[in-house]
C-alpha positions in Angstrom: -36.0 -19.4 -0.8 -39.1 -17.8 -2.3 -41.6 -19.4 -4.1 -44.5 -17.8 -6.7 -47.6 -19.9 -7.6 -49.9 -18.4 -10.0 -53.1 -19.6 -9.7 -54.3 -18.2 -13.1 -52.4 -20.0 -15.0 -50.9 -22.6 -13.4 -47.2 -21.5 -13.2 -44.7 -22.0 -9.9 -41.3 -19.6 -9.7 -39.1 -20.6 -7.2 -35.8 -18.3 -6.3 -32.7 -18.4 -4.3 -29.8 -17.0 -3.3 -26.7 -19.6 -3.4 -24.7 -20.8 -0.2 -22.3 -17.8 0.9 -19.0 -19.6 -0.6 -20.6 -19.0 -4.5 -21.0 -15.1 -3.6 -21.1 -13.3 -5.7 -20.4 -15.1 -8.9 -23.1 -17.1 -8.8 -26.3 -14.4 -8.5 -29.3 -16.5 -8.4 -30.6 -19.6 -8.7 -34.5 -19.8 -10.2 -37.1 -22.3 -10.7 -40.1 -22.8 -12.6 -42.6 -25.0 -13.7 -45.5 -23.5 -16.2 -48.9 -25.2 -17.4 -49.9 -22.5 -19.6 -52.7 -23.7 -22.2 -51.0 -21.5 -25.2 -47.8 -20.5 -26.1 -46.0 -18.0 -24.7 -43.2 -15.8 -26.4 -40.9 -13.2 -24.5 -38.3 -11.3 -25.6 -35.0 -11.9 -23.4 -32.7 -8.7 -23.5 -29.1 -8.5 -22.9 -27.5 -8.3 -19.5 -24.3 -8.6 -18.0 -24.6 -12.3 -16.7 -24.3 -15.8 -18.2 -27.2 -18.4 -18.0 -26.8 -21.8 -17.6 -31.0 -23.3 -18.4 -31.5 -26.3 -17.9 -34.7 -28.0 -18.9 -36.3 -31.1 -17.5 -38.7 -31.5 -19.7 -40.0 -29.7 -23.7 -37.3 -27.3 -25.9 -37.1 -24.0 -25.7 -36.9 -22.2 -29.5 -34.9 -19.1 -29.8 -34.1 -16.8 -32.2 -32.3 -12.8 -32.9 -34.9 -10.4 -32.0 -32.1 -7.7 -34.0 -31.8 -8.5 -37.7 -29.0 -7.2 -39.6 -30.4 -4.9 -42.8 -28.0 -7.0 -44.9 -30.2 -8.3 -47.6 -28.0 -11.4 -48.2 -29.7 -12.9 -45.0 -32.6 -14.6 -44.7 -35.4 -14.8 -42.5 -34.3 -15.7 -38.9 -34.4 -19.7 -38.2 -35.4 -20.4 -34.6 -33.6 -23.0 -32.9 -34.8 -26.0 -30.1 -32.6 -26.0 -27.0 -33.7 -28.4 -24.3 -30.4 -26.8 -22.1 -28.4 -24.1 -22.6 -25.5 -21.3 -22.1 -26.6 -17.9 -23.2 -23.3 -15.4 -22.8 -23.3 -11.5 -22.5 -24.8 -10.6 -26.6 -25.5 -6.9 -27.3 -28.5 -8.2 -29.2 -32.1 -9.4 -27.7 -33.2 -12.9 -28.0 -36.6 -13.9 -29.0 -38.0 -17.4 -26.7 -40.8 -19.4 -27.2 -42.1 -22.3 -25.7 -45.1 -24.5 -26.2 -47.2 -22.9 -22.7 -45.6 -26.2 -20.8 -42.0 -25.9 -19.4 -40.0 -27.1 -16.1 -36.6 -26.5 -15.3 -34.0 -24.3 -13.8 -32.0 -21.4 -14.9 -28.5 -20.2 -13.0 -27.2 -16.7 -13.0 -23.8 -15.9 -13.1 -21.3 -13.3 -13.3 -18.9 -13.9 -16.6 -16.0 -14.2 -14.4 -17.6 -16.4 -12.4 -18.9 -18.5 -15.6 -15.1 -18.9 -16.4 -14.3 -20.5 -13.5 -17.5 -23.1 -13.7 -17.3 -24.0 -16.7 -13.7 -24.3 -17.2 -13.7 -23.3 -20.6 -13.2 -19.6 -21.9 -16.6 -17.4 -22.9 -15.3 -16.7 -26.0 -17.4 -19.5 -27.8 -20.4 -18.2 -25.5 -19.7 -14.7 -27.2 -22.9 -12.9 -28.9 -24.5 -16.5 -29.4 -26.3 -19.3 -27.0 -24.8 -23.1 -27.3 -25.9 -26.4 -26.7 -25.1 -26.7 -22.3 -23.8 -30.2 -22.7 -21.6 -30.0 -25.8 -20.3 -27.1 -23.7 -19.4 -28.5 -20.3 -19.7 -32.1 -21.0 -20.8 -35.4 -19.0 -20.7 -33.4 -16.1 -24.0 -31.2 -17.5 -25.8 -34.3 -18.4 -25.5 -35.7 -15.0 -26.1 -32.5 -13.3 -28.9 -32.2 -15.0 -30.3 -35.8 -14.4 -29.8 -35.4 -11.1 -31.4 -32.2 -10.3 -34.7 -33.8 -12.4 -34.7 -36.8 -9.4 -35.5 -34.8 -6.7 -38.4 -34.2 -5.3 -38.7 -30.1 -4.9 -37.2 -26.7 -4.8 -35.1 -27.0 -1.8 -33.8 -29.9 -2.8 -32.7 -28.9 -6.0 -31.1 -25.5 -4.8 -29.0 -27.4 -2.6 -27.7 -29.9 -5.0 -26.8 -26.8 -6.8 -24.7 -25.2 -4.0 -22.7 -28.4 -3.9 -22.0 -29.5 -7.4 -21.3 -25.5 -8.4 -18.6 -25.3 -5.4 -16.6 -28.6 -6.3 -16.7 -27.1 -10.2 -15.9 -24.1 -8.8 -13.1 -25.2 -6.3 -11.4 -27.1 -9.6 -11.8 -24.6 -12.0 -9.1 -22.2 -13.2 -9.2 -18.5 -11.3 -10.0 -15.1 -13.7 -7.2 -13.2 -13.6 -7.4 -10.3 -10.9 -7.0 -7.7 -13.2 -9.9 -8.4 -15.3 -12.3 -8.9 -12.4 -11.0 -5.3 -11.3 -11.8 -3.9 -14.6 -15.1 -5.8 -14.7 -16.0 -4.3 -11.2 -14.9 -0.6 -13.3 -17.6 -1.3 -15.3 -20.3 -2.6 -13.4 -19.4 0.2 -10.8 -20.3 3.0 -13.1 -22.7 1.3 -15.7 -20.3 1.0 -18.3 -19.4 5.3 -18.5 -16.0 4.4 -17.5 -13.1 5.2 -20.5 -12.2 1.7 -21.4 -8.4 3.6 -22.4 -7.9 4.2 -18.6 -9.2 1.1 -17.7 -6.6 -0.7 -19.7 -3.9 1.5 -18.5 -4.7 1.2 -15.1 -4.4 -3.0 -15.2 -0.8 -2.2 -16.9 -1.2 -4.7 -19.7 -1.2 -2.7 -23.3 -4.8 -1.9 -25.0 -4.6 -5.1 -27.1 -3.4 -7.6 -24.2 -6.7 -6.1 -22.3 -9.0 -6.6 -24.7 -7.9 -10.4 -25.3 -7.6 -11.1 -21.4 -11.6 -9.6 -21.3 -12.7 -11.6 -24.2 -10.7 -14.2 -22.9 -13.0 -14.1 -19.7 -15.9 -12.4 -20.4 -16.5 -13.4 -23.3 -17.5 -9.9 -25.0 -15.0 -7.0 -25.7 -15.1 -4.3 -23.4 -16.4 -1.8 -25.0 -19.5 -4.3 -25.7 -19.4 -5.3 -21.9 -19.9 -1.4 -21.7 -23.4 -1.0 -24.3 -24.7 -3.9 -22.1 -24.2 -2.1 -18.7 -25.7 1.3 -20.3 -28.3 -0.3 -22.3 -29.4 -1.7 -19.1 -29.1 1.3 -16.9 -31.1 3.8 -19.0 -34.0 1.0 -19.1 -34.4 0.7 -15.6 -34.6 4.4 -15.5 -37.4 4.7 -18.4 -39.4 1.6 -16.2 -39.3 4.0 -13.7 -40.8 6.6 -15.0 -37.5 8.9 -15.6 -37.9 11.1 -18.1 -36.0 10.0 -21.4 -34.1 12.9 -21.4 -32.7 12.9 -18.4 -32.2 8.8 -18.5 -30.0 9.2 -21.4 -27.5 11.8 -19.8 -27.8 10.0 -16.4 -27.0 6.4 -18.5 -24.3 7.8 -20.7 -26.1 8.6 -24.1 -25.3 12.0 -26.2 -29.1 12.5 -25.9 -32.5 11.2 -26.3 -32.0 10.1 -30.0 -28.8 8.6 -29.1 -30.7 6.6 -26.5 -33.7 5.8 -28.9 -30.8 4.6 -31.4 -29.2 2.3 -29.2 -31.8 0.6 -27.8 -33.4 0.1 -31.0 -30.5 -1.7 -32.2 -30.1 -4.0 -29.5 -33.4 -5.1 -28.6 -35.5 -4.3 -32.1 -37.6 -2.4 -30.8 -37.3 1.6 -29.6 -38.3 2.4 -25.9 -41.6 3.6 -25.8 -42.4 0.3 -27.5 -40.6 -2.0 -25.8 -41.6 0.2 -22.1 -45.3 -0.2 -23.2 -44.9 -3.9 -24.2 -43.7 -4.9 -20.7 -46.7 -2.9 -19.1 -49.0 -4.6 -21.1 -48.3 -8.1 -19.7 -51.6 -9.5 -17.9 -52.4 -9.9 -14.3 -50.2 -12.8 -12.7 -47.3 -13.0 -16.5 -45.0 -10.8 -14.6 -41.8 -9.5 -16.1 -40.2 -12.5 -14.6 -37.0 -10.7 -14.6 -33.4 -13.0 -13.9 -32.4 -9.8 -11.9 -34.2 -7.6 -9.5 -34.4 -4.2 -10.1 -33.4 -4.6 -14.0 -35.5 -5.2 -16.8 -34.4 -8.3 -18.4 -37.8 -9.6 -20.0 -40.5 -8.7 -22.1 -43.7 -10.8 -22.7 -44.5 -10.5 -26.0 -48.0 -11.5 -28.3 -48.4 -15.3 -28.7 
């Protein structure tokens, strides 16, 4: 377990890796408690995991950073969410909270979120839901539970055993969709999606349900995720937009640009110089290491 304090403002990150028997499904487990004096905004980007938040205490309100240019729709609403399941979206999320916030977020693999759950992704697909009118009594009493104890540690391990008895009763993903999941995540989405299908032997539509089924996205969506990305992690690095675009799978630069406008709102260089612009001690906070996941964004 690691644990963060940030003197500055107050704030305490806690992170750790689940018991061996929830590898790798379950990614990470992550703690935090903030005492910030204003509000804080950030803009949450898409990735190829499902969180389950859970909040002890004050709402979370979340809105689509991406608005469609269809003039028939109005201004985006931001919702409250005390808990909550956010599934794989091709579109960034906008979250906001009141500068005081204590809780627990869970990272999983789709698959993986399939099993725990119970249920399929499909209803997680390209939206966030309500965590207990999702998985039930079950939430409300994990999440009354893990607000008892007394710190970190404690709470981790509660996790390990509650997550392995859902786990242990929950129905298994098909092996052919985790093997075309591992396709995907193996080569950041550049694999042909065609010879994916053909290589689980099941026909192009078959595939695509089975994935939706238990991912929760379509494939070719799973894919945009996994590039998207990989071609940000290259730009935080420094790579050269030109090259990160062939390396990540884009046509070129403006093909990049394009996509990455579309799914976060905002193009590169923006959204790059955004993240760098976060204060001493805000941190990117990111749900995985070595990806950019989050932005801090203007109060």
């Amino acid at each position: 377990m690691y644990v963060y304090q940030d003197p500055s403002s107050g704030g305490e990150w806690a992170c750790a890796a689940p018991c061996p028997r929830l590898s790798p499904g379950v990614v990470r487990y992550r703690g935090y408690r903030l005492a910030l004096d204003a509000p804080r905004r950030r803009l949450e980007l898409p990735t190829a995991t499902v969180a389950l938040v859970l909040n002890f205490e004050h709402e979370l309100l979340l809105s689509d950073a991406v608005r469609s240019p269809d003039a028939r729709q109005g201004p985006e609403v931001a919702r409250a969410h005390r808990s909550l399941v956010s599934g794989l979206r091709t579109s960034a999320t906008v979250g906001e909270h009141g500068g005081r916030l204590c809780g627990m977020e869970i990272v999983l693999a789709p698959w993986a979120a399939f099993t725990l759950f119970g249920t399929t992704l499909q209803g997680c697909s390209e939206r966030i839901v309500d965590a207990g009118e999702l998985l039930g009594r079950r939430f409300d009493e994990l999440l009354e539970s893990l607000a008892g104890l007394p710190g970190w540690a404690e709470r981790f391990q509660r996790l390990d055993t509650v997550l392995t008895s859902w786990a242990d009763g929950g129905p298994g993903c098909p092996p052919q969709v985790m093997w075309a999941w591992d396709q995907l995540v193996g080569t950041s989405g550049r694999v042909r999606i065609g010879q994916v299908a053909e290589a689980t032997g099941w026909g192009p539509r078959q595939f695509e349900n089975r994935f939706r089924q238990h991912i929760g996205v379509p494939p070719k969506s799973a894919a945009r995720i996994l590039r998207l990305q990989r071609a940000l992690g290259l730009l935080a690095r420094g790579i050269p937009p030109v090259e990160a675009a062939g390396t990540a799978g884009f046509y070129d630069q403006a093909h990049l640009t394009r996509e990455v406008t579309a799914m976060t709102g905002r193009p590169p260089t923006r959204l790059l110089a955004a993240r760098r612009a976060a204060p001493p001690g805000a941190g990117a906070r990111d749900r995985l290491d070595g990806h950019v996941t989050s932005v801090l964004l203007p109060a």
